[in-house]
N, C-alpha and C positions, 0 to 999 in steps of 0.2 A: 300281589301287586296288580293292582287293575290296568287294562290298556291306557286308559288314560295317563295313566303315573309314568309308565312306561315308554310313551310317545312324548312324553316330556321332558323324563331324562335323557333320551335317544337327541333330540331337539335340540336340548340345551349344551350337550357332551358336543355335537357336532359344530353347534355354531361357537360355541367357545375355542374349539381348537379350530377352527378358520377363521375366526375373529383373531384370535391372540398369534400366528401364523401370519397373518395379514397386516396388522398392527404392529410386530414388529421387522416386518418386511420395508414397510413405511418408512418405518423412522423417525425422527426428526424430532421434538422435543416428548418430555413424558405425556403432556395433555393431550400433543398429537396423536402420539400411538395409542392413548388409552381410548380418544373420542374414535377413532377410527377402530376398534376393537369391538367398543361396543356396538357403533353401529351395524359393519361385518357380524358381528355374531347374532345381531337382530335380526337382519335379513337374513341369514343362512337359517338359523331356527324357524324364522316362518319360513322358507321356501320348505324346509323338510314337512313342516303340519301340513301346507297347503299340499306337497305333493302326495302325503297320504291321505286328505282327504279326497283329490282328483283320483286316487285310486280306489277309494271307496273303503278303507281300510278302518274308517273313523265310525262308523256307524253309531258308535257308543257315547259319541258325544249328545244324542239324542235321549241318553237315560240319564239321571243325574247322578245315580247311583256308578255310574262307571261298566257298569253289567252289562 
């Protein structure tokens, strides 16, 4: 599995369970907790990529090949 695959499962694993954590901490009707999930898990997913690329971790987005 290429970095890239990998920072995207890592991404998506974490903003899913702080999205859905969050979402139904909320409450309040099913549309609620679902729009409030997704968005939480949007932003949690990108703060993880941005913060590997601030650490420079991502280098390989620059090959297409993932290498």
């Amino acid at each position: 599995m290429s970095e890239a695959q990998t920072l995207a499962i890592i991404a998506g694993g974490v903003g899913g369970s702080v999205g859905a954590f969050v979402g139904v901490a909320v409450g309040g009707s099913a549309l609620t907790a679902t729009l409030t999930t997704l968005v939480v898990a949007l932003l949690v997913g990108g703060a993880v990529v941005a913060s590997a690329v601030i650490a420079g971790d991502v280098a390989f987005l620059a090959d297409a090949d993932g290498e």
